[in-house]
C-alpha positions as CSV (number, residue, x, y, z in Angstrom):
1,X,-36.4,9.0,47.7
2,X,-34.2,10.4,44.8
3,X,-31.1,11.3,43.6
4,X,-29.8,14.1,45.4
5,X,-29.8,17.2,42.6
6,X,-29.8,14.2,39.7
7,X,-33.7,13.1,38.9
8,X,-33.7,10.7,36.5
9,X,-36.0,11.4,33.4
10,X,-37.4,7.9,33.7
11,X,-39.3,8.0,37.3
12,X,-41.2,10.5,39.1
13,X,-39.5,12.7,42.1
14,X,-42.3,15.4,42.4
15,X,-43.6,15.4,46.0
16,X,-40.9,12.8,47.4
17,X,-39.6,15.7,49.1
18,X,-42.3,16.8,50.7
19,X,-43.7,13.1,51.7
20,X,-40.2,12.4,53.5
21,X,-41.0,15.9,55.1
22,X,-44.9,14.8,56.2
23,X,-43.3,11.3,57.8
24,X,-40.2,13.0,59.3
25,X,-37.8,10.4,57.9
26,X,-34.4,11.7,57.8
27,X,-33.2,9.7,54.8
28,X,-34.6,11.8,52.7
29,X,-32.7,12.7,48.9
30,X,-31.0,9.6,48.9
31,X,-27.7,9.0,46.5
32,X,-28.0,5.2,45.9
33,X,-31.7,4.6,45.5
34,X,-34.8,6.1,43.7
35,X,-38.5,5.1,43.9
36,X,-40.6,5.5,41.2
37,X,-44.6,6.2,41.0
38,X,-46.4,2.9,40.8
39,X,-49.9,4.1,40.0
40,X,-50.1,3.7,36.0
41,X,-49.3,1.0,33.3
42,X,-46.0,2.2,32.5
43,X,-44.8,1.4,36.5
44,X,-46.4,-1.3,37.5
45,X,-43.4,-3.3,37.3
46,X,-41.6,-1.1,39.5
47,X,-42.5,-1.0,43.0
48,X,-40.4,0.3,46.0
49,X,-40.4,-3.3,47.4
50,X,-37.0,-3.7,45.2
51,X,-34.6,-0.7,45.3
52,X,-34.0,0.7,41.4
53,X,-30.9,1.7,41.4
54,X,-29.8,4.6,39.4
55,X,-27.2,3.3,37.5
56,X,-29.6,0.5,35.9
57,X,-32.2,3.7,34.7
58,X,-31.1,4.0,31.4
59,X,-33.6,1.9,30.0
60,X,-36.5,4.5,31.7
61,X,-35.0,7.5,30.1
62,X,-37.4,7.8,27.1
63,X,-40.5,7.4,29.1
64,X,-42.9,10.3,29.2
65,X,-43.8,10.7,33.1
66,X,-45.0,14.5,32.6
67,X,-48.7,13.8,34.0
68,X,-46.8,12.9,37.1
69,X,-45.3,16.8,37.4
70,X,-48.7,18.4,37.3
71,X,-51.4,18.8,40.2
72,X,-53.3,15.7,39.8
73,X,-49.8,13.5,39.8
74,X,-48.8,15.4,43.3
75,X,-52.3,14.7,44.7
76,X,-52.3,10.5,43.0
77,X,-48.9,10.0,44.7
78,X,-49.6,11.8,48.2
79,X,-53.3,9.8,48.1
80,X,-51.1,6.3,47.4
81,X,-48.5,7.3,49.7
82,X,-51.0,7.5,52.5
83,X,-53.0,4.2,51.4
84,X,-49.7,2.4,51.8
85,X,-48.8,3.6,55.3
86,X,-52.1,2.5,56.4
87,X,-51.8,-1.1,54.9
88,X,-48.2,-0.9,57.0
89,X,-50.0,0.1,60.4
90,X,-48.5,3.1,60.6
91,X,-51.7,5.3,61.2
92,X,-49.7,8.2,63.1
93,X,-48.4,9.3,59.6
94,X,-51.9,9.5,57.4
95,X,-53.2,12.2,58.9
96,X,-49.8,14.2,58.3
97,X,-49.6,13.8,54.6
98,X,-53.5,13.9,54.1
99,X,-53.1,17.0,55.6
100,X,-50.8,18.3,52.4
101,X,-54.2,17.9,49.9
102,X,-56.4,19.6,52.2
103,X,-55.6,23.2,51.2
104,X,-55.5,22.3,47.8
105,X,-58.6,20.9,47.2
106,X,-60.2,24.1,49.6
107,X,-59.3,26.1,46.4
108,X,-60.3,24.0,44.2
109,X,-63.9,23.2,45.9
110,X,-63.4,19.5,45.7
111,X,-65.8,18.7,48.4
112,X,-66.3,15.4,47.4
113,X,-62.6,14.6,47.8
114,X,-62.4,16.6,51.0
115,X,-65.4,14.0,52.6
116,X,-63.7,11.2,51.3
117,X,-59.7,12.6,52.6
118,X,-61.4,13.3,56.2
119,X,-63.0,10.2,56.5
120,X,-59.9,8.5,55.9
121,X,-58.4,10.5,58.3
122,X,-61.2,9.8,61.1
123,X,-60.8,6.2,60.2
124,X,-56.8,6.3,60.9
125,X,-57.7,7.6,64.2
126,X,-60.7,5.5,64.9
127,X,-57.4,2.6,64.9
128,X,-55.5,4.9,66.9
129,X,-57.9,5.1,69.4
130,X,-58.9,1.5,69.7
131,X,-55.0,0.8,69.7
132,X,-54.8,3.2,72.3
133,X,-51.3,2.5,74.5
134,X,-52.5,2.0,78.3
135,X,-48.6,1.5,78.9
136,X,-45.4,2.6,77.3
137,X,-45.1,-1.0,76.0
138,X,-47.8,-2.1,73.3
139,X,-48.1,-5.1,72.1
140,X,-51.3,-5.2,70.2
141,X,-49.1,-2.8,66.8
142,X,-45.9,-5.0,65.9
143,X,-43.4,-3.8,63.6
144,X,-40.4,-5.3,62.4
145,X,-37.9,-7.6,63.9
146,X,-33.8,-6.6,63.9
147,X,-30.5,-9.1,63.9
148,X,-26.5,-8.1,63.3
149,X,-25.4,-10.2,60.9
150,X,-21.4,-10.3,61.4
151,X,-19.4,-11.5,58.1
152,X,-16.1,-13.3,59.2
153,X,-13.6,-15.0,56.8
154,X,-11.8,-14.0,53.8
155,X,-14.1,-15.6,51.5
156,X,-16.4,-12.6,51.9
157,X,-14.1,-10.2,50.3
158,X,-15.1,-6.8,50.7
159,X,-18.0,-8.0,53.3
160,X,-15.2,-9.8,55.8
161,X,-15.0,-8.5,58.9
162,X,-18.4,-6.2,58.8
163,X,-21.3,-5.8,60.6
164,X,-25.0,-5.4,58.9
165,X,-28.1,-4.6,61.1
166,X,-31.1,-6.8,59.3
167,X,-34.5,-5.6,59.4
168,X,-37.0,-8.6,58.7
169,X,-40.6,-9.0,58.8
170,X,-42.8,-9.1,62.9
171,X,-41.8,-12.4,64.4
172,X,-39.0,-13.3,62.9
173,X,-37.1,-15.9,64.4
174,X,-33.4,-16.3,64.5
175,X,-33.7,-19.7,62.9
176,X,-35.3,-18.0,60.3
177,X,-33.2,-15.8,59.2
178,X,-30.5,-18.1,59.9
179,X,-32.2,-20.7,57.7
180,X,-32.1,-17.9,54.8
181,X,-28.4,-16.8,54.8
182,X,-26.9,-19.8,54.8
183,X,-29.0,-20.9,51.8
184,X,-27.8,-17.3,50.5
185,X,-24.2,-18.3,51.4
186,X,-24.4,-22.1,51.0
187,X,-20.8,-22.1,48.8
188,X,-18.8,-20.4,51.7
189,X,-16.7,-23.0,53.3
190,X,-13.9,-21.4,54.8
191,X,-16.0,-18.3,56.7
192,X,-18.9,-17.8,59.0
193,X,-21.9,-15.6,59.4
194,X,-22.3,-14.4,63.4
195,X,-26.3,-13.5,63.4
196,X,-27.7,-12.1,66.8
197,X,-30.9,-10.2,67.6
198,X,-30.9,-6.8,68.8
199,X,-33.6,-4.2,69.3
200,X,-34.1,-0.4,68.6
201,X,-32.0,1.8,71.5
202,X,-33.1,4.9,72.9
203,X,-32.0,7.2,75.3
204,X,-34.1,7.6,78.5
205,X,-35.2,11.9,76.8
206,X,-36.3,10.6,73.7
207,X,-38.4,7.7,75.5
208,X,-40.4,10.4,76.8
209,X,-41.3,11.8,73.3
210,X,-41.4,8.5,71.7
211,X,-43.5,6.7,73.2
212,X,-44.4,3.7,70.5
213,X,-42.4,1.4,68.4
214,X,-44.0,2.9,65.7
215,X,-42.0,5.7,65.6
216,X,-39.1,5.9,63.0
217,X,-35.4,6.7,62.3
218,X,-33.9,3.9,64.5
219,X,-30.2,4.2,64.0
220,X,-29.0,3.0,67.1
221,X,-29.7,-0.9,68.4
222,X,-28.6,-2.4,71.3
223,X,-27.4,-6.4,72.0
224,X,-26.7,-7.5,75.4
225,X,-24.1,-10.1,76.7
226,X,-23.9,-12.2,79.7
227,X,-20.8,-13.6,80.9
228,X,-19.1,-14.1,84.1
229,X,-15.5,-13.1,85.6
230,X,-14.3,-17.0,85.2
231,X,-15.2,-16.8,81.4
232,X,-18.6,-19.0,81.7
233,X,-21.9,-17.2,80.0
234,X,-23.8,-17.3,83.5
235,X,-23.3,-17.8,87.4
236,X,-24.8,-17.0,90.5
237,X,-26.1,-13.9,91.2
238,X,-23.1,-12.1,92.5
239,X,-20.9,-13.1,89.6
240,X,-23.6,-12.4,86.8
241,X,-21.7,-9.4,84.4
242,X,-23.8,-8.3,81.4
243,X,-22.1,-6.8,78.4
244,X,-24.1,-4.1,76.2
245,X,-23.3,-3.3,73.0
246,X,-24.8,0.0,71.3
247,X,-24.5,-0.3,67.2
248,X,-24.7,2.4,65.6
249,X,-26.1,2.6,61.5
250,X,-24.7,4.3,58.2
251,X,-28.6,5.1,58.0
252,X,-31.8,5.3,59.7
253,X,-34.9,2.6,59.5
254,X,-37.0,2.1,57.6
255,X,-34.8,2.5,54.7
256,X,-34.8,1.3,51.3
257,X,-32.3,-1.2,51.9
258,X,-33.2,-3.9,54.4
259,X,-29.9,-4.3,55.7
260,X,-27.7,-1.2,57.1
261,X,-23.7,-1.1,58.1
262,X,-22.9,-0.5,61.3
263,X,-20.0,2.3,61.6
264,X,-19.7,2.2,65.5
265,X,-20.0,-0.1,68.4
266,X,-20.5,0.9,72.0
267,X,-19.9,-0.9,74.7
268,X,-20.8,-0.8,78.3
269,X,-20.5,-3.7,81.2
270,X,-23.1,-3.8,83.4
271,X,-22.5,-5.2,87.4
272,X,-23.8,-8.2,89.2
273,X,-26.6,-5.4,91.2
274,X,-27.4,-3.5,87.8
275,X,-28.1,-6.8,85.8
276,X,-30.6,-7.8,89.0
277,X,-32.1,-4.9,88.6
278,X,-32.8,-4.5,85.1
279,X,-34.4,-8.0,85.7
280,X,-36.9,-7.0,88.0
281,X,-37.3,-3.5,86.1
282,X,-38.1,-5.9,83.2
283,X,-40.4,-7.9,85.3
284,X,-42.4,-5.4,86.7
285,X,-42.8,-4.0,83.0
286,X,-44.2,-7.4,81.7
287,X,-46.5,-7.9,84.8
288,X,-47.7,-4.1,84.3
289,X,-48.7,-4.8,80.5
290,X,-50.5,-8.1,81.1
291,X,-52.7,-6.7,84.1
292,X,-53.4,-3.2,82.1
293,X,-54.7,-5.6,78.9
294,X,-58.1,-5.4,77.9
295,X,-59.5,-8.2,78.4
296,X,-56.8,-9.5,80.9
297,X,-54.6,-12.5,79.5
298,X,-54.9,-15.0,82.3
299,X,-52.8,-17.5,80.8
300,X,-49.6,-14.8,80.1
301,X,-50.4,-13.9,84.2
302,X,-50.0,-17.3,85.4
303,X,-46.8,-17.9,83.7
304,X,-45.6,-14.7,84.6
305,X,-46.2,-15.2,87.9
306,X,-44.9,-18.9,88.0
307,X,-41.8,-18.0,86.1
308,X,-41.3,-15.2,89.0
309,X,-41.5,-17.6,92.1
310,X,-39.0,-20.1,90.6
311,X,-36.7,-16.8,90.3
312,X,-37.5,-15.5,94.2
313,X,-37.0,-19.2,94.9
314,X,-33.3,-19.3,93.2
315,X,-32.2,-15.8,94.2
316,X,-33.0,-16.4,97.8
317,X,-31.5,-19.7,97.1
318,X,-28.1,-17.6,95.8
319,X,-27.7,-15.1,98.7
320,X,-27.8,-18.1,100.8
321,X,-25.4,-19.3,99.5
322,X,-23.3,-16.4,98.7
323,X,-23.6,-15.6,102.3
């Protein structure tokens, strides 16, 4: 990513374009934060874990980054590109940008090159294939792990009364996290941090075309609420509301940035019938993606299926009583 119409002299933009094109992110030419090229001496202090924000560049402005303009510097950043999305799992994408050196090295008869590209392109799906989903739910690839992190209190200043989506490492906890901000924020005394966990949202069409986690621009998450008509967070089964909140962020993920605002809040209340149904939908999910495992997890089965006669015992236990 780079500076809309404003490349800096210091780092290299040739072929961002066209990577950001290859992955299908839509943050692509970015105002706030640039990226630079990694690969030599000069850059190896400078890595995209950290965004560089323009503004600080000036220091980079006399460095000579022409190699990184020719064809060798478009071919050394697509080839790093790739090598990084395959450390990060995300095997879908190596093929794509692999696929932008293919031609070129055609006409340049680079065959040794061309073995060495297509083999890492058969090994990319080699893991595709052994990762292989057997249902829409896979939990063999995990990605990362999201929280809203509401900022409440006057102390905050310009951060009071905002909401940020986090995105953290795969398995983070919410004590984690938790843990980490308010060592961040251990001087605030007169505010409070609200930290939830939410997940990616999609609609029910672009479930059909997205069928992994691994897919990206999520821009949209979803956190859901239970509470009751009498103001307690759970009942019995006919008084069991559920609250849904759809967030929507300034930008997609994965971004620079690990932390996005949200600019608008859905919300949608769910009744006592559609909250028992989504319960079993989710049920029948779970038990779907344990039996289709390869080889079986007997020990996930059993407390599925213990977990699901204490509920049949309570819900029968509810409409009795309801009734």
């Amino acid at each position: 990513m780079i500076n809309r119409g404003c490349s800096p002299s210091g780092l290299s933009s040739a072929g961002c374009a066209d990577i950001a094109d290859a992955v299908q992110n839509l943050n692509i030419l970015e105002e706030s934060c640039a990226c630079g090229f990694p690969n030599t001496s000069v850059f190896d202090k400078f890595s995209c874990s950290t965004p560089i924000i323009l503004q600080d560049l000036s220091s980079l402005m006399p460095l000579d980054v022409s190699w990184h303009f020719t064809m060798p510097g478009f071919m050394a950043l697509i080839s790093w590109t790739a090598e990084s999305f395959a450390k990060a799992g995300f095997y879908e994408i190596v093929p794509c940008l692999y696929s932008r050196l293919v031609l070129l090295l055609h006409s340049s008869n680079d065959y040794g090159r061309l073995a060495e590209i297509h083999g890492r392109i058969r090994d990319a799906y080699t893991v595709l294939n052994k990762n292989q989903v057997i249902s829409k739910h896979n939990t063999k690839r995990m990605f990362s792990s999201y929280f809203r992190v509401g900022f409440h209190g006057i102390i905050f200043g310009e951060l009071n009364g905002k909401d940020f989506i986090y995105k953290e490492a795969p398995f983070t906890k919410l004590a984690e996290i938790t843990h980490r901000l308010q060592v961040r924020f251990f001087f605030i005394t007169f505010g409070y941090l609200q930290i939830t966990f939410v997940e990616p949202y999609l609609e029910d069409f672009e479930l059909r075309r997205r069928t992994t986690k691994f897919h990206c621009n999520y821009e949209r998450f979803v956190l859901s609420l239970p509470f009751t008509i009498d103001g307690q967070a759970h009942g019995s089964l006919s008084t069991q509301y559920k609250r849904k909140y759809i967030l929507t962020t300034s930008r997609c993920f994965p971004y620079m940035k690990t932390r996005l605002l949200v600019v608008s809040t859905e919300s949608h209340t769910l009744t006592p019938i559609e909250v028992a149904l989504e319960d079993i939908t989710h049920r029948v999910e779970q038990l779907d993606r344990v039996l289709t495992t390869e080889p079986p997890d007997v020990k996930y089965l059993q407390m599925l299926l213990q977990v699901g006669s204490n509920l049949i015992n309570k819900f029968m236990f509810n409409i009795s009583l309801d009734n």
